[in-house]
PDB file of N, CA, C and O in Angstrom:
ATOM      1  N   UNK A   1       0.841  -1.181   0.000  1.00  0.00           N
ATOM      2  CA  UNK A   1       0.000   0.000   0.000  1.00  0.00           C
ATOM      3  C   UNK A   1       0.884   1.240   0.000  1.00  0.00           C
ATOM      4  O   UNK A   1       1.890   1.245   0.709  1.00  0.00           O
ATOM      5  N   UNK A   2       0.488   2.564  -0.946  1.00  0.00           N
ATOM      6  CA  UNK A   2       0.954   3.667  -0.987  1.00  0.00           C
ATOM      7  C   UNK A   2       1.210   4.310   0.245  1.00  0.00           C
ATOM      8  O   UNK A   2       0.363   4.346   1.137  1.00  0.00           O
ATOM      9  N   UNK A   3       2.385   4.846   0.349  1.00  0.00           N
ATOM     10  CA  UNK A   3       2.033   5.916   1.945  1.00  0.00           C
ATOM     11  C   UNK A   3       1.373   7.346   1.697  1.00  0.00           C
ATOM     12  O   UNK A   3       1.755   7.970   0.707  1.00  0.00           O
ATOM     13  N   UNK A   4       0.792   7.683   2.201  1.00  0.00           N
ATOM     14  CA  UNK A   4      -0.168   8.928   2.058  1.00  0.00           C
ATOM     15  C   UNK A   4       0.544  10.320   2.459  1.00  0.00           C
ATOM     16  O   UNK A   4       0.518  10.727   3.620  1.00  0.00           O
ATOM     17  N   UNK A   5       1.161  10.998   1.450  1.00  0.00           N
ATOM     18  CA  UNK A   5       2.290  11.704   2.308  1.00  0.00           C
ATOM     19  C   UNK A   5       1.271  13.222   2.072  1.00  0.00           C
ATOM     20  O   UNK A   5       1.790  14.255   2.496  1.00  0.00           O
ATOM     21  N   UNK A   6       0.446  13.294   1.687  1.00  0.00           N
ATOM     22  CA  UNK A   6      -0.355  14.795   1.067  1.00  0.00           C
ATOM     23  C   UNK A   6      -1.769  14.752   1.741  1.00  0.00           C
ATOM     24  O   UNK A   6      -2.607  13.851   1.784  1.00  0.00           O
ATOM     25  N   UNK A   7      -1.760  16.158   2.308  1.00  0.00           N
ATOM     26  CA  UNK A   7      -3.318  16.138   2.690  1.00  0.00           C
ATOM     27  C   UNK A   7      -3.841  17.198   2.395  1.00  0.00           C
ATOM     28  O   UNK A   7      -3.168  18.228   2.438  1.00  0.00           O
ATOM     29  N   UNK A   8      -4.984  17.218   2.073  1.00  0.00           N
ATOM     30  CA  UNK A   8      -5.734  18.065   1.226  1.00  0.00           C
ATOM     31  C   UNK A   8      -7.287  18.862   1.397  1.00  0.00           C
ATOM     32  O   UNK A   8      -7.764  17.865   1.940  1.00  0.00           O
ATOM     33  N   UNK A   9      -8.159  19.583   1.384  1.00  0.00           N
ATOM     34  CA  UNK A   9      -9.138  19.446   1.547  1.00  0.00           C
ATOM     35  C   UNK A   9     -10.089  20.017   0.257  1.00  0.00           C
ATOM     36  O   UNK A   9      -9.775  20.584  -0.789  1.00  0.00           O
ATOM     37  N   UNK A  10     -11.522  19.564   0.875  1.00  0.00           N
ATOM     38  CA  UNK A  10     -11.959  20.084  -0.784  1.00  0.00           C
ATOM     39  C   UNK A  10     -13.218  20.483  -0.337  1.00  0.00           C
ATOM     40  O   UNK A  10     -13.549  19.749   0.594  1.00  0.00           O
ATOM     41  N   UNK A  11     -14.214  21.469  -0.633  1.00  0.00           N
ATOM     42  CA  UNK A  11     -15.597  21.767  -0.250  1.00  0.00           C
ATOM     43  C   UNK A  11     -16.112  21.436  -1.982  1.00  0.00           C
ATOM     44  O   UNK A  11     -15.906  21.925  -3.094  1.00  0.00           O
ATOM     45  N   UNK A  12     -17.120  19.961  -1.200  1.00  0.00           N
ATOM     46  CA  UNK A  12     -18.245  19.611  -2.008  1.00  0.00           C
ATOM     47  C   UNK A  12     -19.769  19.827  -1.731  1.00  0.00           C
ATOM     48  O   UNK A  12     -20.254  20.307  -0.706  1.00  0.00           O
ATOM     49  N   UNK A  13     -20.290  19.476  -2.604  1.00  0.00           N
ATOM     50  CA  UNK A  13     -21.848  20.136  -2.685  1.00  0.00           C
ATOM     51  C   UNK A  13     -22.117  18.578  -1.930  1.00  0.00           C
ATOM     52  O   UNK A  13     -21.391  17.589  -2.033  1.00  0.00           O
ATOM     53  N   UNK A  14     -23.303  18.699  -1.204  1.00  0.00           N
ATOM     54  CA  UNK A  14     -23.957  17.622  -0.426  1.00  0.00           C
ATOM     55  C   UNK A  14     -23.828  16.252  -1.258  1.00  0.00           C
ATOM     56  O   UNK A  14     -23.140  15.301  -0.887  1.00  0.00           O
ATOM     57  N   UNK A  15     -24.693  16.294  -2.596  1.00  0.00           N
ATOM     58  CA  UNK A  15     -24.574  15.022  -3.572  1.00  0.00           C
ATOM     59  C   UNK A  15     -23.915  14.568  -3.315  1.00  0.00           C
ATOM     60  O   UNK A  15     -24.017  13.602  -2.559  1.00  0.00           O
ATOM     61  N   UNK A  16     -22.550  15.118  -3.925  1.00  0.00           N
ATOM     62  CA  UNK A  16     -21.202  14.430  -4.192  1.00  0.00           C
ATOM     63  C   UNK A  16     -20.898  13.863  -2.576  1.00  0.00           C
ATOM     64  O   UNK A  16     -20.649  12.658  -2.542  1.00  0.00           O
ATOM     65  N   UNK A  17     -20.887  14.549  -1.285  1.00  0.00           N
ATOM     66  CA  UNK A  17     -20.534  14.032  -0.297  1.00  0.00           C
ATOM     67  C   UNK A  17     -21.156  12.673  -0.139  1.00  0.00           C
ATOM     68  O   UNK A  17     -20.400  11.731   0.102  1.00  0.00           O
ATOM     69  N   UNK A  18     -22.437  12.467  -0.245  1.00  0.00           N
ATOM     70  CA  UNK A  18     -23.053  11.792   0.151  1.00  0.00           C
ATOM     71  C   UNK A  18     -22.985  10.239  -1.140  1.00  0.00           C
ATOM     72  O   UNK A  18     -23.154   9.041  -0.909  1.00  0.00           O
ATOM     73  N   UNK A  19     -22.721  10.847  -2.249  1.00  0.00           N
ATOM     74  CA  UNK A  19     -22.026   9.879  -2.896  1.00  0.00           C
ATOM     75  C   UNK A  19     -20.978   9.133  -2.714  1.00  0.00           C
ATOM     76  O   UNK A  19     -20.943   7.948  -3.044  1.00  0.00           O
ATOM     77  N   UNK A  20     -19.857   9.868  -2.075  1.00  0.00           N
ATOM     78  CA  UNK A  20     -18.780   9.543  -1.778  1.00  0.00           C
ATOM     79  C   UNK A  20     -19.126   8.323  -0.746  1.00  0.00           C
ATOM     80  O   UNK A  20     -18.729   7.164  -0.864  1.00  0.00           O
ATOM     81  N   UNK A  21     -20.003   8.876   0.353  1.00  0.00           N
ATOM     82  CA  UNK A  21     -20.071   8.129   1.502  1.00  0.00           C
ATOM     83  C   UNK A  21     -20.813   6.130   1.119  1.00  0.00           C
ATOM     84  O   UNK A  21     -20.632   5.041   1.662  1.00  0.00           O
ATOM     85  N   UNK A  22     -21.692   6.654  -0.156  1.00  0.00           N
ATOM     86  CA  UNK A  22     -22.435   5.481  -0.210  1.00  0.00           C
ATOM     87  C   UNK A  22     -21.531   4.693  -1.031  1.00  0.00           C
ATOM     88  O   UNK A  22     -21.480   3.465  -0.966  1.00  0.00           O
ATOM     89  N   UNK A  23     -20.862   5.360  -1.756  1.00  0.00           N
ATOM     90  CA  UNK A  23     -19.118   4.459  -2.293  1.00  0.00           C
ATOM     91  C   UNK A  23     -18.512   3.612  -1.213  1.00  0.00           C
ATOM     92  O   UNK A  23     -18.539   2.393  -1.040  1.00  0.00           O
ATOM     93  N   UNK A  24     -18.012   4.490  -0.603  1.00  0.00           N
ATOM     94  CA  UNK A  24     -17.349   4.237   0.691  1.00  0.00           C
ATOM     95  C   UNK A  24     -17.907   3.108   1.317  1.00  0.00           C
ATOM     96  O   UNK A  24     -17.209   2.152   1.655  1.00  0.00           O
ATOM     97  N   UNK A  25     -19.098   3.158   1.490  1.00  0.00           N
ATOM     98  CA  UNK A  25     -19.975   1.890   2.712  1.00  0.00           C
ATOM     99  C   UNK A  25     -20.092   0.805   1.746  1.00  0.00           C
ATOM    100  O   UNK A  25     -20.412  -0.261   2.271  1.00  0.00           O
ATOM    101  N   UNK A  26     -19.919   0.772   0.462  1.00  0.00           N
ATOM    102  CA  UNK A  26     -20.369  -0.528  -0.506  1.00  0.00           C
ATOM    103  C   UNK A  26     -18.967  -0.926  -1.320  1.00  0.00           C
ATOM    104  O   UNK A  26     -18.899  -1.814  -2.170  1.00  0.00           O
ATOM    105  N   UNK A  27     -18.097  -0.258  -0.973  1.00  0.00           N
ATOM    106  CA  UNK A  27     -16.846  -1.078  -1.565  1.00  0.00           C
ATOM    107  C   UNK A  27     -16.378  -1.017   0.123  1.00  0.00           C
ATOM    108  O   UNK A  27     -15.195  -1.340   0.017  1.00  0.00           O
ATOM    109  N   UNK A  28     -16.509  -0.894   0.934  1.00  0.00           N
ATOM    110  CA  UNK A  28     -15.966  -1.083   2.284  1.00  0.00           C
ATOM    111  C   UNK A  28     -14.591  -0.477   2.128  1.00  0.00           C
ATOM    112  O   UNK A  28     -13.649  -1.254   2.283  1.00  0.00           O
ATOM    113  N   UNK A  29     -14.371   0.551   1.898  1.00  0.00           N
ATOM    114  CA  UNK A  29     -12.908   1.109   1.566  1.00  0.00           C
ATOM    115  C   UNK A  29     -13.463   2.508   2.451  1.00  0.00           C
ATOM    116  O   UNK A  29     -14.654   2.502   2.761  1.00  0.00           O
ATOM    117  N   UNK A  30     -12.579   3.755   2.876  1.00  0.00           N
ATOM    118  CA  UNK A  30     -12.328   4.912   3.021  1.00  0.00           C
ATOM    119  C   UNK A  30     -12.719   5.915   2.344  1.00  0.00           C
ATOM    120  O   UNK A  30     -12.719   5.648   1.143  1.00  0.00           O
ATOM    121  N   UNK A  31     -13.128   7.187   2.630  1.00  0.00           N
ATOM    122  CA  UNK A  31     -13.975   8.129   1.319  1.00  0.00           C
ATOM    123  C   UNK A  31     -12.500   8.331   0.404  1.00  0.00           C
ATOM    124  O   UNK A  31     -12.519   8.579  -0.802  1.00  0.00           O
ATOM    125  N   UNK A  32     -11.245   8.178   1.202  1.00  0.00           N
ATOM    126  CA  UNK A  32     -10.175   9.145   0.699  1.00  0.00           C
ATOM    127  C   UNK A  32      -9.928   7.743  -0.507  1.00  0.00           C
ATOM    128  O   UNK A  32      -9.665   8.106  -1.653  1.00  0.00           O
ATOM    129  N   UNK A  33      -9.965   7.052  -0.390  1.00  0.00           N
ATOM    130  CA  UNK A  33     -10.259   5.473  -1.229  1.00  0.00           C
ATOM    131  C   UNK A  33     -10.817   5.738  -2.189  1.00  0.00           C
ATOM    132  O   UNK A  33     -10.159   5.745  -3.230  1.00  0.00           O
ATOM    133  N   UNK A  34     -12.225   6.058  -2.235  1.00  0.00           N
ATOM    134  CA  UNK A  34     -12.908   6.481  -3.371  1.00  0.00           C
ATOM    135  C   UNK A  34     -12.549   7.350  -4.207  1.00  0.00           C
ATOM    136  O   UNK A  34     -12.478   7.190  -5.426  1.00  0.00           O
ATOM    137  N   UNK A  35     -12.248   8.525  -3.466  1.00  0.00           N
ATOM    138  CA  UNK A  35     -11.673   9.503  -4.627  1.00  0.00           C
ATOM    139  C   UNK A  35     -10.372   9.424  -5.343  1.00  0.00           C
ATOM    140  O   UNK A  35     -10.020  10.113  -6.300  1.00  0.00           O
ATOM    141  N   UNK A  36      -9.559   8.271  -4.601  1.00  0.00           N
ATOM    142  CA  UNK A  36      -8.630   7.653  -5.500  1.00  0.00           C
ATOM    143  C   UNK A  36      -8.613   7.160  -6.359  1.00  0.00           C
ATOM    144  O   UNK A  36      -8.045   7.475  -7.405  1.00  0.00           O
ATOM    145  N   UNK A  37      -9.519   5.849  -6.013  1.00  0.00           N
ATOM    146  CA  UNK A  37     -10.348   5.157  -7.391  1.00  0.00           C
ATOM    147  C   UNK A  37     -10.716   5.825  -8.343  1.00  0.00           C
ATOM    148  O   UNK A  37     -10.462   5.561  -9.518  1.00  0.00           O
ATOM    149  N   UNK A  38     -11.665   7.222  -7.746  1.00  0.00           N
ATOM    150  CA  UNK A  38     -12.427   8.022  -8.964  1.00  0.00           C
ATOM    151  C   UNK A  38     -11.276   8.528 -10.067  1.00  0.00           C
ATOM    152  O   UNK A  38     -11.071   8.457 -11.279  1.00  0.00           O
ATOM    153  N   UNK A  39     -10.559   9.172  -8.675  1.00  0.00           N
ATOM    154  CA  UNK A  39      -9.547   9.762 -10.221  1.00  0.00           C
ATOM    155  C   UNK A  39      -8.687   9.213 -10.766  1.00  0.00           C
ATOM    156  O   UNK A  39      -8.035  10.063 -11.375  1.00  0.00           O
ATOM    157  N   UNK A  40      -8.033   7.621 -10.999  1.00  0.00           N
ATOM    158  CA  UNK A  40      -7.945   6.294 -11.061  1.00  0.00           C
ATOM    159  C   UNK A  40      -8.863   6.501 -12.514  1.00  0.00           C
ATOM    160  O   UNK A  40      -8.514   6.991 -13.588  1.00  0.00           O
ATOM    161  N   UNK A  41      -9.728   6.118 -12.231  1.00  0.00           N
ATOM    162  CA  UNK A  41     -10.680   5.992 -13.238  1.00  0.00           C
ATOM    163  C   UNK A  41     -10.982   6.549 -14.056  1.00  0.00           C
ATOM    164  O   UNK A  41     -11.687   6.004 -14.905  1.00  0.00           O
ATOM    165  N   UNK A  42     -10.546   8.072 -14.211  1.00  0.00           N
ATOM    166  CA  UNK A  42     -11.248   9.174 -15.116  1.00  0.00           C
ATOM    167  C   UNK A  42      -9.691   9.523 -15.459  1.00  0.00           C
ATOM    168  O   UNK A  42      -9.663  10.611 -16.033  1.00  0.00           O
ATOM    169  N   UNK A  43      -8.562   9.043 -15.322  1.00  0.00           N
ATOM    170  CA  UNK A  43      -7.260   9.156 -15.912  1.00  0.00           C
ATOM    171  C   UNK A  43      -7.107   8.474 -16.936  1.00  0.00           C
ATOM    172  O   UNK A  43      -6.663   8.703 -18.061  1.00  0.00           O
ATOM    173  N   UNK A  44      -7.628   7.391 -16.297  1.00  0.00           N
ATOM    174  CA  UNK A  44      -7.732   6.169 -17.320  1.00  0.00           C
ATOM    175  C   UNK A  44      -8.424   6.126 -18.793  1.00  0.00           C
ATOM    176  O   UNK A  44      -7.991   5.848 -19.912  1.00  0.00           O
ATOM    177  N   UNK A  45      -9.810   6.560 -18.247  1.00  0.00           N
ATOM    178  CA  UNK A  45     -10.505   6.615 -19.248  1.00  0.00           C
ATOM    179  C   UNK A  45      -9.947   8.033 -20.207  1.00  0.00           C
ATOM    180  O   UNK A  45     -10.189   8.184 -21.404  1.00  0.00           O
ATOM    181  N   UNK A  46      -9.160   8.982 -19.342  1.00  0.00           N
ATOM    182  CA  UNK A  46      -8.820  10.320 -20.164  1.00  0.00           C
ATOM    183  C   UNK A  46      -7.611   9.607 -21.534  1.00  0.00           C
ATOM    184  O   UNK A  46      -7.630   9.841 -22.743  1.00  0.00           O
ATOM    185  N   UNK A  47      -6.646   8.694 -20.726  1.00  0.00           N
ATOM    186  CA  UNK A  47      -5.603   8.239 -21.866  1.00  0.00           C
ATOM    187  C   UNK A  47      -6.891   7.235 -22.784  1.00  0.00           C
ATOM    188  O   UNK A  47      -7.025   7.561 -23.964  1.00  0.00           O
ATOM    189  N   UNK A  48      -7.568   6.363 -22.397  1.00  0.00           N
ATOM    190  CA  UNK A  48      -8.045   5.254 -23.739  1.00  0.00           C
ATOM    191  C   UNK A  48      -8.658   6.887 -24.268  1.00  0.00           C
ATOM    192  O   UNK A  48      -9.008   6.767 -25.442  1.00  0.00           O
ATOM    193  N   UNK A  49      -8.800   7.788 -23.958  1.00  0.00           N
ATOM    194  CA  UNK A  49     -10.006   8.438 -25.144  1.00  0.00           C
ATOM    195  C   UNK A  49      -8.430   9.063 -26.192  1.00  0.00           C
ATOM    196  O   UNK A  49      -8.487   9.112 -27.421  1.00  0.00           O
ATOM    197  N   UNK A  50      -7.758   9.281 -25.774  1.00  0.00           N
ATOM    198  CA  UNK A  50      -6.249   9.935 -26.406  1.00  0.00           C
ATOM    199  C   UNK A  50      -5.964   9.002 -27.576  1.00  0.00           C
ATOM    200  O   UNK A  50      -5.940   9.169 -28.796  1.00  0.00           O
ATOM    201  N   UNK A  51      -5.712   7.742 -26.606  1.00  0.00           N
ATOM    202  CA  UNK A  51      -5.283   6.483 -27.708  1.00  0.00           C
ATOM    203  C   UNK A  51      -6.286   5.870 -28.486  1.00  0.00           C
ATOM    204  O   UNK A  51      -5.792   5.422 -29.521  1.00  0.00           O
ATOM    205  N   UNK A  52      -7.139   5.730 -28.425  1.00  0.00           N
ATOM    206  CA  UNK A  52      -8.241   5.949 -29.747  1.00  0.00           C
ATOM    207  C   UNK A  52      -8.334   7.070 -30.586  1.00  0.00           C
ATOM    208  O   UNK A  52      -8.499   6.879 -31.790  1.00  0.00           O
ATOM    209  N   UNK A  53      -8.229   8.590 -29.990  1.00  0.00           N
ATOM    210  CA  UNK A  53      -8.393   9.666 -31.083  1.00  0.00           C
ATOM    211  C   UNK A  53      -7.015   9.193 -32.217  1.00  0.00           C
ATOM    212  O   UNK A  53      -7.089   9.102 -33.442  1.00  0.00           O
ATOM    213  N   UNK A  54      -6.002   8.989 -31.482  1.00  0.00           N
ATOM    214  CA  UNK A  54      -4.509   9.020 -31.917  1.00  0.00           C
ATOM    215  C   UNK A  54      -4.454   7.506 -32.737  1.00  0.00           C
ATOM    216  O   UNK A  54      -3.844   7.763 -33.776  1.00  0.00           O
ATOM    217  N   UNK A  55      -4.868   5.828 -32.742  1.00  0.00           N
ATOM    218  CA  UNK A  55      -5.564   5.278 -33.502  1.00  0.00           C
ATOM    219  C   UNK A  55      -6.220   5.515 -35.105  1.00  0.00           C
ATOM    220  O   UNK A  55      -5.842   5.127 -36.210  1.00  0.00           O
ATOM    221  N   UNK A  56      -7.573   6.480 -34.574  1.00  0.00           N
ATOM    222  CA  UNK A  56      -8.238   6.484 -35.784  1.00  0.00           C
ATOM    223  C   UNK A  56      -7.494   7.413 -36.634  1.00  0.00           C
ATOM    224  O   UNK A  56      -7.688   7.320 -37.846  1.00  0.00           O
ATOM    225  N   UNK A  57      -6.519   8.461 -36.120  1.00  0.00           N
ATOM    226  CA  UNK A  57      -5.861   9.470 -37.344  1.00  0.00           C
ATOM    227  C   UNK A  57      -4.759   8.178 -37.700  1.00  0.00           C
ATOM    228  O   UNK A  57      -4.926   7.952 -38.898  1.00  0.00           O
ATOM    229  N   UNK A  58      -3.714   7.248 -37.162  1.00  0.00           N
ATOM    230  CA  UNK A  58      -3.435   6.710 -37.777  1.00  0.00           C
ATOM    231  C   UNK A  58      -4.489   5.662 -39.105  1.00  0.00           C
ATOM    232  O   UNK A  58      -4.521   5.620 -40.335  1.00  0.00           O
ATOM    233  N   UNK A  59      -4.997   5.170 -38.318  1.00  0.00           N
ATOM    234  CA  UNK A  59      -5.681   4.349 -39.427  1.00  0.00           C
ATOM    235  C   UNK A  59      -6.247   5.293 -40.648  1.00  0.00           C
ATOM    236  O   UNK A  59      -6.550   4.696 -41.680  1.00  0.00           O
ATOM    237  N   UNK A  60      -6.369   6.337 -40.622  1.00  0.00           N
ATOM    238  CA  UNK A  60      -6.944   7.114 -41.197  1.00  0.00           C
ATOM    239  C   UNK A  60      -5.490   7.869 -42.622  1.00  0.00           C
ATOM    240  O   UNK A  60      -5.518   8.342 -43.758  1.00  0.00           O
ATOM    241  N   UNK A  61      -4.783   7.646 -41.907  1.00  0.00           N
ATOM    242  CA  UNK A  61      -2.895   7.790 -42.287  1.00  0.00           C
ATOM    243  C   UNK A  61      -2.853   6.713 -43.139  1.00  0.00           C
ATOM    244  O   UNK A  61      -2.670   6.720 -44.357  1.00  0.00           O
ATOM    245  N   UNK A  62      -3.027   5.834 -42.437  1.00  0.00           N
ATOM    246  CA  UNK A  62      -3.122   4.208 -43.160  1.00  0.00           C
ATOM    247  C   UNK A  62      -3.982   4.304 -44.621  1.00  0.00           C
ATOM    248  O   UNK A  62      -3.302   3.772 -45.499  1.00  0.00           O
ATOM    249  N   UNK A  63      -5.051   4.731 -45.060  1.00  0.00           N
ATOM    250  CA  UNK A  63      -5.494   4.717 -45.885  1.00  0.00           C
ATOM    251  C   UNK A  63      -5.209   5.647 -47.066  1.00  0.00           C
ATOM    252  O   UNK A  63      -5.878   5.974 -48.046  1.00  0.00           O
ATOM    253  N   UNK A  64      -4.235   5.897 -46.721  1.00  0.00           N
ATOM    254  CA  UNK A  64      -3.586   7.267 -47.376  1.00  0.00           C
ATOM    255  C   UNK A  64      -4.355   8.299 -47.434  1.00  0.00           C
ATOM    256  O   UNK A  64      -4.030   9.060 -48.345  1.00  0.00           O
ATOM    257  N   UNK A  65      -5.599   8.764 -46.587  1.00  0.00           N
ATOM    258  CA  UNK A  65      -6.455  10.033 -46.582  1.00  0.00           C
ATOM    259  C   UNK A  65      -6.695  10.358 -48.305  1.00  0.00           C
ATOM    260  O   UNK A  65      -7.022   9.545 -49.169  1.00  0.00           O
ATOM    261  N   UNK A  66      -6.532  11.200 -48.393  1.00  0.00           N
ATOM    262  CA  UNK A  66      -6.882  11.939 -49.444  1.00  0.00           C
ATOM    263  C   UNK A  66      -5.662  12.379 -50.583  1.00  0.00           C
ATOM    264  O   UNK A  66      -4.918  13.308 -50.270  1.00  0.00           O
ATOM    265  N   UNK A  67      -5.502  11.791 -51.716  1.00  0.00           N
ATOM    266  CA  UNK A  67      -4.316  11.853 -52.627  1.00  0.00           C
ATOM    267  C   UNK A  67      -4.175  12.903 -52.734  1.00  0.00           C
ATOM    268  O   UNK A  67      -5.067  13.556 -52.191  1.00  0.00           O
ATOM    269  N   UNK A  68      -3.385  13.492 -53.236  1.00  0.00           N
ATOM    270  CA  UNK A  68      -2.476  14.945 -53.569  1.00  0.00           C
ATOM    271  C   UNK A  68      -3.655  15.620 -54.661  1.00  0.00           C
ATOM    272  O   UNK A  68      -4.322  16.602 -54.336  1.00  0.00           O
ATOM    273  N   UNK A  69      -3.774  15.044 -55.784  1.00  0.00           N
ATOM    274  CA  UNK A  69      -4.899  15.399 -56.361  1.00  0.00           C
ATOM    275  C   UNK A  69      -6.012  15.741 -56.068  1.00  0.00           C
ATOM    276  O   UNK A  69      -6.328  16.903 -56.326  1.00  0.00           O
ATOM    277  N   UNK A  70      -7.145  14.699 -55.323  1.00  0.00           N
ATOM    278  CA  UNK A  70      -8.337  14.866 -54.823  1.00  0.00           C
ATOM    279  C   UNK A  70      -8.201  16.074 -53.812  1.00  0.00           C
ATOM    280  O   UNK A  70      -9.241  16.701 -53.614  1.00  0.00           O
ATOM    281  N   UNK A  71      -6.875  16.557 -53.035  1.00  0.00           N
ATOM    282  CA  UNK A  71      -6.759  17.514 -51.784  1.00  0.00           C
ATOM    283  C   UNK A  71      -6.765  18.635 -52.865  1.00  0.00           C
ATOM    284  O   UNK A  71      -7.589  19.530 -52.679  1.00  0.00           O
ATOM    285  N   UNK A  72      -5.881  18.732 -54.090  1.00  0.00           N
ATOM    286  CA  UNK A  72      -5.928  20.399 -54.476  1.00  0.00           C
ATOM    287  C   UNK A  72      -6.839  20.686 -55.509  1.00  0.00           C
ATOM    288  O   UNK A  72      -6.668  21.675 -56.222  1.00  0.00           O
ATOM    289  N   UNK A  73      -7.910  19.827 -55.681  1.00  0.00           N
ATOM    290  CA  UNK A  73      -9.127  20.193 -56.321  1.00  0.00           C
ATOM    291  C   UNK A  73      -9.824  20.354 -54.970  1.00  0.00           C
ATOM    292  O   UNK A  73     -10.428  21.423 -54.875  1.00  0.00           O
ATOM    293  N   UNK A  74      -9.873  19.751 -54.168  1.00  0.00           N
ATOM    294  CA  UNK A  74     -10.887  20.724 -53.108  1.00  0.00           C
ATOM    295  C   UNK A  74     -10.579  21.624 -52.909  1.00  0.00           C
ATOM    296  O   UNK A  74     -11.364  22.559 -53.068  1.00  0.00           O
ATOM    297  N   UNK A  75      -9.052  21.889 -52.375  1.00  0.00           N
ATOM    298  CA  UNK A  75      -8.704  23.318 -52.240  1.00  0.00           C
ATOM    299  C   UNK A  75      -8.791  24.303 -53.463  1.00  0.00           C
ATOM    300  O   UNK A  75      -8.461  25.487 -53.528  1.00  0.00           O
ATOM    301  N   UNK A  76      -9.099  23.824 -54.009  1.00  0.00           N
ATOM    302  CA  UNK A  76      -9.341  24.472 -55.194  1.00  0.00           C
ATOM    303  C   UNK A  76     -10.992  25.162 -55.267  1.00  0.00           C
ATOM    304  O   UNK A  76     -11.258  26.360 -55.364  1.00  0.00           O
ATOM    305  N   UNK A  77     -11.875  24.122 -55.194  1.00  0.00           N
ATOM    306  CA  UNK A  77     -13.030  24.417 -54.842  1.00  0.00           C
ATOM    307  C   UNK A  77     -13.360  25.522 -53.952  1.00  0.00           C
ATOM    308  O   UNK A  77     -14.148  26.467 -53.934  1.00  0.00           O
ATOM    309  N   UNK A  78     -12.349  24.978 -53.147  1.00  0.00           N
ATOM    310  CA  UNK A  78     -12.706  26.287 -51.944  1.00  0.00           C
ATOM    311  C   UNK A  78     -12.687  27.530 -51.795  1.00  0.00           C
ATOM    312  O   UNK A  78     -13.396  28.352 -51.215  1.00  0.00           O
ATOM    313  N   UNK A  79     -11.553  27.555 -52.548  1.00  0.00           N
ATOM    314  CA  UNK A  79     -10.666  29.002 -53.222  1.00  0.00           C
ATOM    315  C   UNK A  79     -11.983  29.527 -53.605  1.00  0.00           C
ATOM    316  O   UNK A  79     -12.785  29.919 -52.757  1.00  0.00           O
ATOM    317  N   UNK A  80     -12.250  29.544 -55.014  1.00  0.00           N
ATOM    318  CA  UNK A  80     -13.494  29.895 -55.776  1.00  0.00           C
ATOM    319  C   UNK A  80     -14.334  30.154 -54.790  1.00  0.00           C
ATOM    320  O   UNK A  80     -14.063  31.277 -54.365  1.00  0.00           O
ATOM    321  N   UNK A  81     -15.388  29.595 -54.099  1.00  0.00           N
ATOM    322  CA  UNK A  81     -16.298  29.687 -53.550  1.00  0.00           C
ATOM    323  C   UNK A  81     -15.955  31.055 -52.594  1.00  0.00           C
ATOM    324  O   UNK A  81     -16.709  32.027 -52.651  1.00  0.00           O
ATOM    325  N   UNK A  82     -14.876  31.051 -51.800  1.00  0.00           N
ATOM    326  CA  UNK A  82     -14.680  32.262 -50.632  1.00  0.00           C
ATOM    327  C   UNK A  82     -14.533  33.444 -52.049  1.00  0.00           C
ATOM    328  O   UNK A  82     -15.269  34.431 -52.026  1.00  0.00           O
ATOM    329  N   UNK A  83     -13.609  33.264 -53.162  1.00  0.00           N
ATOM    330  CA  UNK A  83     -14.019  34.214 -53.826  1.00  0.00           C
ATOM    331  C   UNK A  83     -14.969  35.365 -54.573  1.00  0.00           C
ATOM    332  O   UNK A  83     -14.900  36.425 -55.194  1.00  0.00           O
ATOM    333  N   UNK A  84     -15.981  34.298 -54.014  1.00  0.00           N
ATOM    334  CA  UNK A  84     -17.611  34.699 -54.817  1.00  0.00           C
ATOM    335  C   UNK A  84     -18.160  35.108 -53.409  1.00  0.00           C
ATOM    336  O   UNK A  84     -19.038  35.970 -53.440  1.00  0.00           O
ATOM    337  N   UNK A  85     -17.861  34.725 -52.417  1.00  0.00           N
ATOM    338  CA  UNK A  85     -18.402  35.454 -51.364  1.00  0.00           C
ATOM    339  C   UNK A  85     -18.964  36.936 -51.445  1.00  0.00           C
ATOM    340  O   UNK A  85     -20.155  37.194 -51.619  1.00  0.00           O
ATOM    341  N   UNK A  86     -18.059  37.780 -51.312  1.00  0.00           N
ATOM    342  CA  UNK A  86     -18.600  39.045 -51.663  1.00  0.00           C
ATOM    343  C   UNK A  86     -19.277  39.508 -53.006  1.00  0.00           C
ATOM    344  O   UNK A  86     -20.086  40.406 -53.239  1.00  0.00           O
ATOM    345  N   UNK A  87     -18.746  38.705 -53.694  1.00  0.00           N
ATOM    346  CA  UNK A  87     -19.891  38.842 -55.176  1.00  0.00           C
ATOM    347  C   UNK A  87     -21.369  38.638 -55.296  1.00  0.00           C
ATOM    348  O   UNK A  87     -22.116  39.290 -56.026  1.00  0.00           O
ATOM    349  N   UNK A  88     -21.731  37.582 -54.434  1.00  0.00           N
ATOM    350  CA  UNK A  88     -23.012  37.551 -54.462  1.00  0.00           C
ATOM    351  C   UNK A  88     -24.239  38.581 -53.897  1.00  0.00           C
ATOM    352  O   UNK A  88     -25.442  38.663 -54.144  1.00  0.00           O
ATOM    353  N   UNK A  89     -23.472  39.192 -53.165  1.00  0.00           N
ATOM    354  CA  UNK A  89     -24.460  39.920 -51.948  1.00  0.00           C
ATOM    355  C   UNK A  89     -25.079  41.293 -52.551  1.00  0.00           C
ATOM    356  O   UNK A  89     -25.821  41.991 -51.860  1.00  0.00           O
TER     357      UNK A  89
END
């Protein structure tokens, strides 16, 4: 077990206290337990959401995106269009 060398305090809204507490009584652990776990948990889930965004641009790499061609006819498209912007009005 970690040694607990930091102490801290925090003002929560009732909910959350009382959440904490019903954590606490049903995993039989400490409130200071829970909020370990919690943020444990929401670290965790913060890197899988990273390594999936970072994933799909590879795979997305992988497919070679969009050829050199197909990219400067859109940009091309685009050009034109912002050009006519003020023309139309």
């Amino acid at each position: 077990m970690a040694v607990m060398e930091h102490r801290t305090s925090f003002a929560l809204d009732d909910i959350t206290i009382q959440r904490i507490r019903n954590l606490a009584l049903a995993w039989k652990v400490s409130q200071a337990e829970v909020v370990r776990r919690a943020v444990e948990q929401a670290d965790a889930a913060l890197t899988r959401h990273a390594e999936e965004q970072l994933a799909r641009l590879q795979a997305y790499h992988a497919r070679a995106g969009l050829d050199a061609a197909a990219a400067e006819a859109w940009l091309s498209e685009v050009a034109e269009q912002r050009a006519s912007w003020g023309r139309d009005a």
